[in-house]
N, C-alpha and C positions, 0 to 999 in steps of 0.2 A: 613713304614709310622710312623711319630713321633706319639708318644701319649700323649693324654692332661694329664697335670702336674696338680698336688692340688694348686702347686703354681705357674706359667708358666713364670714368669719373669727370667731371667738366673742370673739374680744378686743372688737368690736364692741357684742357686748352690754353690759360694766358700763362703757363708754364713754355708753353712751345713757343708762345707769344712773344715770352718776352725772351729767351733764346734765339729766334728769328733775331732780334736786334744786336744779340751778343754775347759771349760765352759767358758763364754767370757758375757762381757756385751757389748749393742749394738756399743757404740764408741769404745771400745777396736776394735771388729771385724774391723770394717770403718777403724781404724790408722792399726791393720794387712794387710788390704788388701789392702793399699795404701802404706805404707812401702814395700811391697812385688811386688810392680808394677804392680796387680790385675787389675787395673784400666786399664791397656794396651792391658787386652787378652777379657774383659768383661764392654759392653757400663755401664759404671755406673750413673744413674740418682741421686745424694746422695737424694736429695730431696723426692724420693718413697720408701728410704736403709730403712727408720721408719716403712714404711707401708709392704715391705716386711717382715722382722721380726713378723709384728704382723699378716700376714696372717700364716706365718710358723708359728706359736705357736696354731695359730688357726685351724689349719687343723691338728695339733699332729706331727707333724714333729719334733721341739724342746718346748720347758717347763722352766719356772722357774723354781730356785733351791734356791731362795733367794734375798736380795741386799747385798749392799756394799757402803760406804762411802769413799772417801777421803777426807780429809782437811774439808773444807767448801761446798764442790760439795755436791750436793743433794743425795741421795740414788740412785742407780744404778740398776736396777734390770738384775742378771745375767739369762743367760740362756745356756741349756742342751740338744744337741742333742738327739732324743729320739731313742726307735728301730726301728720304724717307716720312723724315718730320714734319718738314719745308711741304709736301706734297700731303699728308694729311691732315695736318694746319691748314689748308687752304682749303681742302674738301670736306673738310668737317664744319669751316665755316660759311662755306657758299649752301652747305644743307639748312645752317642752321637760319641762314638769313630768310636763304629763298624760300624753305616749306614751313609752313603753318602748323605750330604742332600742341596740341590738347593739354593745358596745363590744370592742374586741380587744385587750387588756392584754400586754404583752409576756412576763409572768409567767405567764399561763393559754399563749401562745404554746410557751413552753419545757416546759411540763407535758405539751402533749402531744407532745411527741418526748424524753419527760426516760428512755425506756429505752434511749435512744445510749448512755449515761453506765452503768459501774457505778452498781450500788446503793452500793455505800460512797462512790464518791465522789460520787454524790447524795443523799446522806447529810450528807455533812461541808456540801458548798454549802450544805444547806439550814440548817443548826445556822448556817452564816454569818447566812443572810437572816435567820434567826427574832431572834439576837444584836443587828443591827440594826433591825430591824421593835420590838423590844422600845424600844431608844435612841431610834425614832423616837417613839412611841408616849409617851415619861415627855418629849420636848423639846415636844410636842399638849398636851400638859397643861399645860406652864409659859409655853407661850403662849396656850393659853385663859384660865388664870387670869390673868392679865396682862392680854390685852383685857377681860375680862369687869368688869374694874375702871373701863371708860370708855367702852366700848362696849355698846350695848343688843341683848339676846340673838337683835332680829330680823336682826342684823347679823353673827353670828358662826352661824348653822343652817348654813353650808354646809363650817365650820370642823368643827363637831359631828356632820355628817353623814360627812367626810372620816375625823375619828375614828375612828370607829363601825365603818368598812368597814376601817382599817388597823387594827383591835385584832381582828376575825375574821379577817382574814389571819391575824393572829400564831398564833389558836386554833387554825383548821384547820392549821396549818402544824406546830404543837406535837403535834397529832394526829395528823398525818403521820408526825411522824419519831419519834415515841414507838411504830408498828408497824412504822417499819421498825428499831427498835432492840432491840425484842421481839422480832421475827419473825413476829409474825402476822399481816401482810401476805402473802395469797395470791400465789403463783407468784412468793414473793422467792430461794428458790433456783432455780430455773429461769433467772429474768434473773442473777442471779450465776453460773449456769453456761453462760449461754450468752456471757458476756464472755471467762471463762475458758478456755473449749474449743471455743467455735466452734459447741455444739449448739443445734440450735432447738430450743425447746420446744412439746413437741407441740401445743398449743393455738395459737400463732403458726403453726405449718406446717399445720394444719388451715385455718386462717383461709384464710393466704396460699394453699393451693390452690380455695379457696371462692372467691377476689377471681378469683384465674383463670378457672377458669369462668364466672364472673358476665360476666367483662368480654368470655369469649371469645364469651358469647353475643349480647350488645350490639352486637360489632364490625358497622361494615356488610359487606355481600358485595365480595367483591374485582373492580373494576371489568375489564368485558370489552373485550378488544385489538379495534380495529375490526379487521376482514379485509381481507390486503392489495386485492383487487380493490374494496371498497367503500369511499366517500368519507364521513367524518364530517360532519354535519349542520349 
């Protein structure tokens, strides 16, 4: 089971990240982890990046150590990853590495209620996503090669791992729609005839009367009327 964070937002972590390496003030951090294509392994809100920082400082994680000037810019106040920081940076990432934890992707979301939809026009969306997912997949590549020109490989694993899950997407997806374009996807005329005419198919109204019973027997007993001459307790 994860455990609650001092600071629990994830933008948090390669903020500590990139502190471990060096005192940083907070736009420096922002142009490191956007230079470094941070923004691609970790949803970044930039608009909460301020409020982050100050809850880290506030909980003893990092600290000032000073400002800084340039030009005309306003004073900068740098900040310093603490020991504090240093030791939940590391434990925050040996959790995240080591356990295994339940994610709910919007895409597995819509798969499972994807027989709302005709087959054909869940068909044609999908020909959409796979179109894209392909475009995404050759634009991972021309910015691997790119970094991998300046960047050292321990720096790009989570780029390669990001990869790796969007090119099986593509597969399974290509898989998908390749039976439902054969037809040998089981009970693909049934969901096309029940868009069509309204019929269930027998396997669904078998279900749907199983869930019934199941549930009618779960139900609790229906609560008894006190009697008018007796007083509830």
């Amino acid at each position: 089971m994860a455990k609650r964070r001092r600071v629990g937002n994830l933008l948090a972590l390669p903020v500590l990240s990139s502190l471990g390496e060096r005192p940083m003030y907070p736009y420096e951090i922002a142009s490191t982890l956007r230079r470094r294509g941070k923004d691609a392994s970790v949803k970044i809100n930039w608009g909460s990046f301020y409020t982050v920082v100050r809850n880290l400082e506030k909980h003893g994680l990092i600290k000032s150590t000073g400002t800084v000037r340039q030009g005309n810019q306003p004073d900068r106040t740098v900040y310093a990853i603490t020991p504090e920081g240093r030791a939940e940076l590391a434990d925050w990432l040996r959790e995240l590495v080591a356990v295994p934890e339940r994610e709910y992707p919007r895409f597995e979301a819509a798969l499972a209620d994807a027989a709302v939809l005709h087959p054909g026009d869940f068909t044609g969306l999908l020909r959409r996503r796979m179109e894209a997912l392909d475009a995404e997949l050759a634009e991972q590549d021309r910015r691997l090669a790119e970094a991998r020109a300046w960047l050292p490989e321990l720096l790009l694993i989570e780029a390669d791992y990001h990869r790796t899950l969007a090119a099986a997407e593509t597969e399974w997806v290509r898989a998908l729609l390749a039976r439902l374009e054969d037809g040998t996807m089981p009970g693909l005329a049934d969901w096309a005839r029940f868009h069509e005419t309204g019929e269930v198919p027998e396997e669904i109204a078998r279900l749907n009367e199983e869930e019934r019973r199941r549930a009618a027997q779960q139900a609790p007993p229906p609560q008894e009327a006190t009697p008018p001459h007796e007083e509830a307790d």
